[in-house]
SEZARO-761686 format. One line per field, with one value per residue (C-alpha): residue number from 1; residue in one letter; chain; x, y, z. Coordinates in steps of 0.2 Angstrom, whole numbers, plus 2048, in hexadecimal, padded with zeros to 3 digits. Example, Ala and Ser with C-alpha at 12.3 -4.5 7.8 and 13.67 -1.06 7.14 Angstrom:
<sites>
resi = (1 | 2) .
resn = (a | s) .
chain = (A | A) .
xx = (83E | 844) .
yy = (7EA | 7FB) .
zz = (827 | 824) .
</sites>
This chain:
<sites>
resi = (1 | 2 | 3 | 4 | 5 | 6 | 7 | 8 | 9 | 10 | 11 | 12 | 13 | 14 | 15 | 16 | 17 | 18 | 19 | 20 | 21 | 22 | 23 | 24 | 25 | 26 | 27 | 28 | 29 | 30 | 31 | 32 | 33 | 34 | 35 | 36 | 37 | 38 | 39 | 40 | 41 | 42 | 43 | 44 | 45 | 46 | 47 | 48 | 49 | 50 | 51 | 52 | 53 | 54 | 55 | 56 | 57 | 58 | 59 | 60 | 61 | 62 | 63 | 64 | 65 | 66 | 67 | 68 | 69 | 70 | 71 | 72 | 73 | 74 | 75 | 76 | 77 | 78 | 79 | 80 | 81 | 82 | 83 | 84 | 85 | 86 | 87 | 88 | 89 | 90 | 91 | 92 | 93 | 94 | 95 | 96 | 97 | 98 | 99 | 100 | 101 | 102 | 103 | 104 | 105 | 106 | 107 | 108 | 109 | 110 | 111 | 112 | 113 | 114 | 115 | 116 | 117 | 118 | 119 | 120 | 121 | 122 | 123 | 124 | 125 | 126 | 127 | 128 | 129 | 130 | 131 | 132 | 133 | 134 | 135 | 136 | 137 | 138 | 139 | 140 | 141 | 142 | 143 | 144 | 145 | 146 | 147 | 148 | 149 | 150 | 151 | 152 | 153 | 154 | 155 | 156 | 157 | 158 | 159 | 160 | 161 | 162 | 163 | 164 | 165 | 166 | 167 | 168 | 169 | 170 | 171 | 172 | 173 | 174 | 175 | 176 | 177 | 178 | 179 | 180 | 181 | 182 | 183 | 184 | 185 | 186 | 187 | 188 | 189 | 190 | 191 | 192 | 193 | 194 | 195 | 196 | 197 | 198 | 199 | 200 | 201 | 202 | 203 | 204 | 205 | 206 | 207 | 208 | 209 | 210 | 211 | 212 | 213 | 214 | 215 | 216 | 217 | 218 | 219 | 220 | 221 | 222 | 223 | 224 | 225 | 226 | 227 | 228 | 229 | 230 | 231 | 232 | 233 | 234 | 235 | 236 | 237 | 238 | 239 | 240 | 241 | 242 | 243 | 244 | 245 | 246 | 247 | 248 | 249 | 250 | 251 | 252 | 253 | 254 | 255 | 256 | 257 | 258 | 259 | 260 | 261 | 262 | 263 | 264 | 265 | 266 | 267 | 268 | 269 | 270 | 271 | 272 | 273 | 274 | 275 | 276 | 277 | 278 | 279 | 280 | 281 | 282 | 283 | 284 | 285 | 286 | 287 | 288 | 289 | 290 | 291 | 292 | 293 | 294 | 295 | 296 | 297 | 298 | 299 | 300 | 301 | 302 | 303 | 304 | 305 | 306 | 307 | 308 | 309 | 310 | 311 | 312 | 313 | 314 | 315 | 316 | 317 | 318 | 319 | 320 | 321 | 322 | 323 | 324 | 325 | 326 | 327 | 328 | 329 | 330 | 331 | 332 | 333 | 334 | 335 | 336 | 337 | 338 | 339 | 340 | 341 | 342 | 343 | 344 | 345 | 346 | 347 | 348 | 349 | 350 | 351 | 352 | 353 | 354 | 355 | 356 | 357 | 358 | 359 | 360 | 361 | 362 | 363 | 364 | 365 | 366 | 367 | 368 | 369 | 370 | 371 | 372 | 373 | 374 | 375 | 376 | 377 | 378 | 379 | 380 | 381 | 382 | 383 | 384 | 385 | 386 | 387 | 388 | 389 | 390 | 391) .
resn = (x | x | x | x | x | x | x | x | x | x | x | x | x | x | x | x | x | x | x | x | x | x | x | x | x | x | x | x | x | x | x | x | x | x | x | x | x | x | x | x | x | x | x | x | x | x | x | x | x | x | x | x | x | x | x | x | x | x | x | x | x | x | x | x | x | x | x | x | x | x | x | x | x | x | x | x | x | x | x | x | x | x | x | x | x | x | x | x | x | x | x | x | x | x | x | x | x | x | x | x | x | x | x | x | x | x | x | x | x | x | x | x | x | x | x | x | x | x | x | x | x | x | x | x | x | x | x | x | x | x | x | x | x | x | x | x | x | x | x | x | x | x | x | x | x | x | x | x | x | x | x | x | x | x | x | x | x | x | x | x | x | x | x | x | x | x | x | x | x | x | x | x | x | x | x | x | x | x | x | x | x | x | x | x | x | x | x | x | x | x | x | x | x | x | x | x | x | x | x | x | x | x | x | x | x | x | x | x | x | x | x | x | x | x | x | x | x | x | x | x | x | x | x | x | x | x | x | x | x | x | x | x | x | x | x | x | x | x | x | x | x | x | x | x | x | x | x | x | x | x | x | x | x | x | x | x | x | x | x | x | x | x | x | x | x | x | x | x | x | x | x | x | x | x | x | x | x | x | x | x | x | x | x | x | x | x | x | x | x | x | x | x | x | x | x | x | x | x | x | x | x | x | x | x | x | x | x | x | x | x | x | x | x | x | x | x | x | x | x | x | x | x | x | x | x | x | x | x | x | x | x | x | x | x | x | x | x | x | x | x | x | x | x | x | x | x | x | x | x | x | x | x | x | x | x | x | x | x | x | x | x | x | x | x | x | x | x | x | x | x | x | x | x | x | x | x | x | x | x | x | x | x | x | x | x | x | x | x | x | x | x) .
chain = (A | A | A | A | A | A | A | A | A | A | A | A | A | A | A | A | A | A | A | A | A | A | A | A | A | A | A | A | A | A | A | A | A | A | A | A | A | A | A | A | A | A | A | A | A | A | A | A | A | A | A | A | A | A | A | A | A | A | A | A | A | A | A | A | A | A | A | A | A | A | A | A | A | A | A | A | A | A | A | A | A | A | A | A | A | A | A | A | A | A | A | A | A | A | A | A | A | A | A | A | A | A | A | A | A | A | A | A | A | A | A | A | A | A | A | A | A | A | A | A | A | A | A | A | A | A | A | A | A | A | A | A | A | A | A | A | A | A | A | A | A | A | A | A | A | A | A | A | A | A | A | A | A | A | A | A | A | A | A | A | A | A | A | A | A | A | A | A | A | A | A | A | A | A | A | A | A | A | A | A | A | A | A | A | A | A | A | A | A | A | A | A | A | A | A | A | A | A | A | A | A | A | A | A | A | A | A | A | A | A | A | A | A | A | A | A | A | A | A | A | A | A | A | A | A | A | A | A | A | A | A | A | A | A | A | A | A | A | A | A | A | A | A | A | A | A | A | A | A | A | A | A | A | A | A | A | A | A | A | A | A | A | A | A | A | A | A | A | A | A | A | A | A | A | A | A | A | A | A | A | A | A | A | A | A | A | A | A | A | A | A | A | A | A | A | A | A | A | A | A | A | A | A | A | A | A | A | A | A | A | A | A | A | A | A | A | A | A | A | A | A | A | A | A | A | A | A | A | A | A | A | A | A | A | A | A | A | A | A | A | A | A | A | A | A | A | A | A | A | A | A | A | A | A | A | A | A | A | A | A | A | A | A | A | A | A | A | A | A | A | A | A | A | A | A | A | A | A | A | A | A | A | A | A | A | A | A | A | A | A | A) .
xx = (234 | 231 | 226 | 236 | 241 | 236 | 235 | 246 | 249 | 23D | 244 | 255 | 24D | 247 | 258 | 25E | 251 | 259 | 26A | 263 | 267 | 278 | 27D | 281 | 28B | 292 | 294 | 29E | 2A1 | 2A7 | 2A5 | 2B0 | 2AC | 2B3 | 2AE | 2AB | 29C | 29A | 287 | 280 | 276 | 27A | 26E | 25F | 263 | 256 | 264 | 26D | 282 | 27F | 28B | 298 | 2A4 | 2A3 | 2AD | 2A8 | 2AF | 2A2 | 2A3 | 296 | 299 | 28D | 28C | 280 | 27D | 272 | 26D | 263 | 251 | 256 | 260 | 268 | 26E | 279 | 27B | 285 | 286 | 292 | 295 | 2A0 | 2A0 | 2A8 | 2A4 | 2AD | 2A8 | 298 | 291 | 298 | 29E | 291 | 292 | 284 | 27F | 273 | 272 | 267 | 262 | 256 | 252 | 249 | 244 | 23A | 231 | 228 | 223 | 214 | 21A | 226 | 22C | 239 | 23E | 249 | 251 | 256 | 261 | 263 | 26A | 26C | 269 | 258 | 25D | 265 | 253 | 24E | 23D | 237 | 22E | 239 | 245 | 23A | 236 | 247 | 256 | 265 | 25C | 262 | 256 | 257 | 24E | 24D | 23F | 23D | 231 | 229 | 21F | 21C | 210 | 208 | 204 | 1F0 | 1F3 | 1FB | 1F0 | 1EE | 1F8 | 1F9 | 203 | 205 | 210 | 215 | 21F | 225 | 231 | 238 | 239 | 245 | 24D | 25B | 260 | 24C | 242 | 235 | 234 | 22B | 231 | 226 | 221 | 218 | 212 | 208 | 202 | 1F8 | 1F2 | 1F0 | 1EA | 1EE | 1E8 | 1ED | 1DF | 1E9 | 1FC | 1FC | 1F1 | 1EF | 1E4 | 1E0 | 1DE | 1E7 | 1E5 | 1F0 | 1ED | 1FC | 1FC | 208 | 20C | 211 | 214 | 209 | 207 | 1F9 | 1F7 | 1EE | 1EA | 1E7 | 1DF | 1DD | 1D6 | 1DE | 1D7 | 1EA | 1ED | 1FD | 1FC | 20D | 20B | 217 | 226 | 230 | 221 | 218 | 20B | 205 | 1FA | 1ED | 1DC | 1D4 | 1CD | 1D8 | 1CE | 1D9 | 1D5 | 1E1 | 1DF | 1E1 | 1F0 | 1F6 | 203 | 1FC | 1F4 | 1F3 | 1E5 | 1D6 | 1D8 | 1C9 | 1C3 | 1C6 | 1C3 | 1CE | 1D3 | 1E1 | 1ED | 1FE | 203 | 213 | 219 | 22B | 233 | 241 | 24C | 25D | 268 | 259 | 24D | 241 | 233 | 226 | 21D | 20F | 20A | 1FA | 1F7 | 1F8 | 209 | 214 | 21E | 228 | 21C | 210 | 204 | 1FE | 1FF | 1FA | 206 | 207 | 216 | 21E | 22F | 237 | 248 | 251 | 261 | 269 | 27A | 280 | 28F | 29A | 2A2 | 297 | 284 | 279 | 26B | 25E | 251 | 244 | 238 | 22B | 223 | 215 | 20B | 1FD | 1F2 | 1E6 | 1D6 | 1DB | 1E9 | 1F8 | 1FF | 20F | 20F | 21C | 212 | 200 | 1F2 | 1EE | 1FD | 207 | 21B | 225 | 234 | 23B | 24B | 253 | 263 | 26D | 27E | 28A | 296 | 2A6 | 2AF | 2C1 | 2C7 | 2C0 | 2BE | 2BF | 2B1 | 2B0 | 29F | 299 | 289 | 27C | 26A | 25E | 255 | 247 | 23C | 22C | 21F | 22A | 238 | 23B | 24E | 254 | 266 | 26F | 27E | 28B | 29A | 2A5 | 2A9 | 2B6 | 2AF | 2BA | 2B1 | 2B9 | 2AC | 2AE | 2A2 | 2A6 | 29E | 29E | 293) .
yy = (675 | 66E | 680 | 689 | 67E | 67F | 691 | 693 | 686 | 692 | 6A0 | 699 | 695 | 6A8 | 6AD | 6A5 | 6A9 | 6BB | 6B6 | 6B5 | 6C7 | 6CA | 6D9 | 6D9 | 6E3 | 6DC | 6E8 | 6E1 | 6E9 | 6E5 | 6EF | 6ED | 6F4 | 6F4 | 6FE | 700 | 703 | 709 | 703 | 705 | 6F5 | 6EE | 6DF | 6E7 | 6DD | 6DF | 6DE | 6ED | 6EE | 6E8 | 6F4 | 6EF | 6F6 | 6EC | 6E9 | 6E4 | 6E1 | 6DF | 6DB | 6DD | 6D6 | 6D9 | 6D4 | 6DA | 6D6 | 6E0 | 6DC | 6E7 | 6DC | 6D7 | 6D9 | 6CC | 6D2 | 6CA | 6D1 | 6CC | 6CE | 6C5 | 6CF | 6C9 | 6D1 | 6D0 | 6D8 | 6DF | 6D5 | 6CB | 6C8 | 6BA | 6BD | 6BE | 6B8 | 6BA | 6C2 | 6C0 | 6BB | 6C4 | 6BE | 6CA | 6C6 | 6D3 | 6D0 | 6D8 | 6CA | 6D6 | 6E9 | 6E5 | 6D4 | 6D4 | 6C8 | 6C6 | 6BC | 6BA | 6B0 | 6B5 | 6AF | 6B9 | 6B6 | 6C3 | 6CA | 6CF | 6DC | 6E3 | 6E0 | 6F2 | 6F2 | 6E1 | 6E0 | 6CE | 6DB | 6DE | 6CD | 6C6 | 6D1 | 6C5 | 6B6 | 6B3 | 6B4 | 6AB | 6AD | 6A3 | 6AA | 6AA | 6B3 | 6B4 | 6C3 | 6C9 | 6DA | 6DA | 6EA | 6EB | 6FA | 70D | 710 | 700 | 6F1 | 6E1 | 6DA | 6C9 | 6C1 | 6B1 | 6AD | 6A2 | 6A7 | 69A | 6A2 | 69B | 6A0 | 69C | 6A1 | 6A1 | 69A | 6A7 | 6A8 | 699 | 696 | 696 | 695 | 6A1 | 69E | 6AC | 6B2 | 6C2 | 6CE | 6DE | 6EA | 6FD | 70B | 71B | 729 | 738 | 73D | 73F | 730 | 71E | 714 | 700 | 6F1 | 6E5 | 6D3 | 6C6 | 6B5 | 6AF | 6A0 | 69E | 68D | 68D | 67B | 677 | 688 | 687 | 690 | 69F | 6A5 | 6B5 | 6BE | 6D2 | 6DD | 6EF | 6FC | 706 | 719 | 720 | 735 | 740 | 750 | 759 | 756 | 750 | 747 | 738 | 730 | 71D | 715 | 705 | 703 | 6F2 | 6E4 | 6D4 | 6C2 | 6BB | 6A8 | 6A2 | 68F | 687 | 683 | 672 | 679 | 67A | 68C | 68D | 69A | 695 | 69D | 6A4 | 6AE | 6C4 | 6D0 | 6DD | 6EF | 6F0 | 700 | 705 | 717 | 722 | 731 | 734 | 742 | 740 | 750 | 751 | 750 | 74C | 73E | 73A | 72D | 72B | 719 | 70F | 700 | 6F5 | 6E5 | 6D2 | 6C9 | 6BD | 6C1 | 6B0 | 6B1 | 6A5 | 6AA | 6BA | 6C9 | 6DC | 6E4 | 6F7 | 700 | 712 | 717 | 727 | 728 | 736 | 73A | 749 | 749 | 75B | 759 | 74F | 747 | 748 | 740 | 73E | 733 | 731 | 725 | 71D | 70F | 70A | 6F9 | 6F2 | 6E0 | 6DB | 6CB | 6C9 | 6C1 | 6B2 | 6AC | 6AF | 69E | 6A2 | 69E | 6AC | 6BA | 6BF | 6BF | 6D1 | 6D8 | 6E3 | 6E4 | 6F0 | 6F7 | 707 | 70C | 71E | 720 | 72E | 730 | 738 | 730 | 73A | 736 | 734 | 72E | 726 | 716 | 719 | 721 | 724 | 725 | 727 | 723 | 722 | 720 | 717 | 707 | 704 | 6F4 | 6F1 | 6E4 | 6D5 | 6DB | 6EE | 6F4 | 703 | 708 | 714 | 713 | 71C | 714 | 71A | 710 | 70F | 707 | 704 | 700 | 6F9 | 6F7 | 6F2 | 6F2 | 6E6 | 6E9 | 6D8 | 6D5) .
zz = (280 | 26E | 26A | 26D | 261 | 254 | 254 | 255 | 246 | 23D | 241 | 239 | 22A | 229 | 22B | 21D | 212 | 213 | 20A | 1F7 | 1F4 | 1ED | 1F3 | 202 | 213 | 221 | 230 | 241 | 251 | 263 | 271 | 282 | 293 | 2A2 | 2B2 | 2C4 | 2CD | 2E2 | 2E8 | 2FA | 2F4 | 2E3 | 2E6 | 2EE | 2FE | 30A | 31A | 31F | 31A | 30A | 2FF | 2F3 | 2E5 | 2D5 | 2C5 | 2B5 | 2A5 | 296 | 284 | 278 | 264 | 255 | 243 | 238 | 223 | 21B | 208 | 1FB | 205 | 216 | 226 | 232 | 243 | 24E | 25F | 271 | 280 | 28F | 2A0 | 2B0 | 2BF | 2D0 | 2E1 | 2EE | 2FA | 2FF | 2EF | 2E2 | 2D0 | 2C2 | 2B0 | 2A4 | 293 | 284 | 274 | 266 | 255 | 24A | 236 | 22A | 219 | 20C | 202 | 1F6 | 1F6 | 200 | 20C | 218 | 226 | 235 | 241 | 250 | 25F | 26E | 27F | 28F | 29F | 2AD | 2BF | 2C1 | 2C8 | 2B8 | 2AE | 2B5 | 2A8 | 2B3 | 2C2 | 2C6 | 2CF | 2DE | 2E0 | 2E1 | 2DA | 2DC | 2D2 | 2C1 | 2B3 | 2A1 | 294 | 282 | 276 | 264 | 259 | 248 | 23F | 22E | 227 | 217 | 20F | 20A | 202 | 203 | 212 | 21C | 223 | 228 | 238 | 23F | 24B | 256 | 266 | 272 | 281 | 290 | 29E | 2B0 | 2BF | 2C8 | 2DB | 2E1 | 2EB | 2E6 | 2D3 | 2C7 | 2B7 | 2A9 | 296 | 288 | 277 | 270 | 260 | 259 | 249 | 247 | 23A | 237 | 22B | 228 | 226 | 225 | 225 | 239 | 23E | 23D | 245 | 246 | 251 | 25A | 261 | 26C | 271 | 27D | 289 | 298 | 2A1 | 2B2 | 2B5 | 2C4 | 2C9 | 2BC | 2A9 | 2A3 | 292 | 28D | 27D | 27D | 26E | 26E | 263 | 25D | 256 | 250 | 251 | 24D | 255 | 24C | 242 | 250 | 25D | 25B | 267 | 266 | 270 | 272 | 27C | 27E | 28B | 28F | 292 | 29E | 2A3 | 2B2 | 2B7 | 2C9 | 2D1 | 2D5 | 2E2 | 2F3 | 2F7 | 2E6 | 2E0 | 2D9 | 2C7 | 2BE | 2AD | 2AF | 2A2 | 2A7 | 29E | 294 | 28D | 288 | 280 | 27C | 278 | 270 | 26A | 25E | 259 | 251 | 264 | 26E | 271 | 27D | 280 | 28D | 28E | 297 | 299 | 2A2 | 29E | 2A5 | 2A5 | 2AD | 2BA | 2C0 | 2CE | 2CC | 2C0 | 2B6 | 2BF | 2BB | 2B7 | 2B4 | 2AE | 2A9 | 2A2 | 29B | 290 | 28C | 285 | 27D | 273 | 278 | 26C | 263 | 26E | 27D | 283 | 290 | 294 | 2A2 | 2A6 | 2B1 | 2B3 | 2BC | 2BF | 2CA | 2C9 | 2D4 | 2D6 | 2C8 | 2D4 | 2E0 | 2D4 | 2E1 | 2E4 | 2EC | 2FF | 306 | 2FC | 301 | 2F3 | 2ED | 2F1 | 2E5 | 2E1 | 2DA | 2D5 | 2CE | 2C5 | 2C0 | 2B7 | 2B0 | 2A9 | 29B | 290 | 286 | 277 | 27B | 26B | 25C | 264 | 277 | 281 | 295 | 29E | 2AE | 2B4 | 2C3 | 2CA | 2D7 | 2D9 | 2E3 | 2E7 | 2F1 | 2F8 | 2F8 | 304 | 302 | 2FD | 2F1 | 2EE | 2E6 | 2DC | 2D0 | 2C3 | 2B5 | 2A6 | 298 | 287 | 279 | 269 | 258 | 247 | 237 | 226 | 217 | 207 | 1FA | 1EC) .
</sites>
């Protein structure tokens, strides 16, 4: 996809811009994991005996320079896994690159690229899961984005993207294509609240399942509650515009306005932090077309000494047809999916460099094939850093 290279080619060139400082730190780390985890069904299998004990080992590298006026980040990720029995071994990972830098006091840009490649099953925040768990999803997108300071009270945002989208392992999921760009614009009327605007113009090719295009305008505000809580939030309409597919039993397409909102709360305090998030809107899916998605997620975790943590979470995720847009010919038009995910675990310090975890939780699809699981792991993580100063 030529729009892909040519972002990613600008995004190398943003990258460099960020080396003309001087002054400069270099910080490396590398993080290996190895652990087992027992699952009653670790694919989501919708047939019965379908548990399994796993192993992986994991290792995760980064490399960060920072300078007086930018950042570059560098970060990994490669996984393998192997199965007890009736599943085969699984390789995957990603590959994350993210640029900062301050042009003047008021303008600032950034930039990034990004690879991924995993189980859908393991993207718990996507409805993709419930559709078909044991396909393999990768991902290539790069972005662009930049915010301009108007003055002390108000701001400037813009920003473009484009993303690739592909399955393996499915008959069910489509591949597909995103370019998309937006603006948006902030200001700040007292020391608690900032309020502004917000609008996106994305389009998504399916290949003969059709296109769509979609441009929404949010109204934004930004409150802090207190010294440790702050809400966010953004009311609008989406113009959705789907065109007919050239599969057969593909859906007609047409043009719907539909209502669109998104809103958190987090609360940030010295051991503890947690964030509460939803989501409506229009997106891809991998099934065909745009589909409705609605989604809600809560984080926690709560570092009750020195040496030991805790964390919990759970998401939520459904997606429904928008109108008679469902092409796909084992899966009924208007129908919804869904899947859910909760996790919780706890991690110790054992040395300076070695900590253990252990760790479990519960997933849960629906509407295309129904399956949930539970499981439970333990983990040993080594990690090694070094920081490097040179002028």
């Amino acid at each position: 996809m030529r729009t892909i290279q040519a972002s990613l080619l600008l995004s190398a060139a943003l990258l460099s811009m960020s080396g003309t400082a001087t002054a400069q730190l270099y910080e490396a780390d590398l993080e290996i994991a190895a652990g087992v985890t027992a699952s009653n069904n670790p694919q989501l299998s919708a047939t019965g005996n379908a548990g399994a004990v796993l192993g992986e080992v994991r290792l995760e590298p980064s490399l960060v320079r920072r300078t007086p006026r930018s950042t570059v980040e560098l970060l990994g990720r490669i996984y393998h896994r192997e199965y007890s029995r009736l599943y085969n071994s699984e390789t995957g990972g990603s590959a994350d690159l993210r640029s900062t830098t301050q042009l003047s006091e008021r303008l600032s840009i950034n930039g990034g690229a990004q690879y991924s490649q995993q189980l859908a099953v393991d993207a718990f925040d996507q409805v993709t899961a419930a559709i078909d768990p044991r396909s393999l999803r990768i991902i290539k997108a790069a972005n662009l984005g930049g915010a301009l300071a108007l003055s002390e009270r108000s701001s400037m945002t813009a920003n473009a993207s484009v993303s690739q989208h592909r399955f393996r392992r499915s008959e069910v999921l489509q591949g597909y294509d995103t370019v998309g760009a937006g603006i948006g614009y902030m200001r700040t009327l007292s020391p608690t609240l900032s309020v502004g605007a917000n609008a996106q113009l994305s389009f998504q090719d399916y290949g003969p399942a059709g296109s769509s295009r979609v441009a929404s305008l949010y109204g934004t505000a930004n409150y802090r509650l207190d010294e440790h809580t702050t809400a966010t939030g953004g009311l609008g309409g989406e113009w959705i515009s789907i065109g007919r597919s050239s599969l057969p039993q593909g859906g007609e397409g047409g043009d719907y306005l539909l209502f669109g909102s998104n809103a958190s709360l987090c609360r940030a305090r010295l051991r503890m932090n947690l964030c509460v998030n939803g989501n409506v809107s229009a997106g891809a899916t991998g099934f065909g077309q745009l589909q409705r998605q609605t989604s809600v997620g809560v984080s926690y975790d709560y570092r009750a000494s020195e040496r030991t943590s805790y964390t919990a979470g759970a998401n939520y995720n459904r997606a429904s047809s928008i109108g008679d847009t469902q092409f796909n010919p084992v899966f009924g038009a208007n129908e919804s999916i869904s899947f859910f995910s909760m996790r919780a675990g706890v991690e110790r310090r054992l040395t300076r460099s070695l900590n253990l975890a252990g760790f479990g939780g519960y997933n849960q699809r629906s509407g295309f094939g129904t399956a949930d699981a539970f499981f439970v792991g333990t983990e040993l993580r080594w990690n090694w850093g070094r920081h490097n100063g040179r002028n």
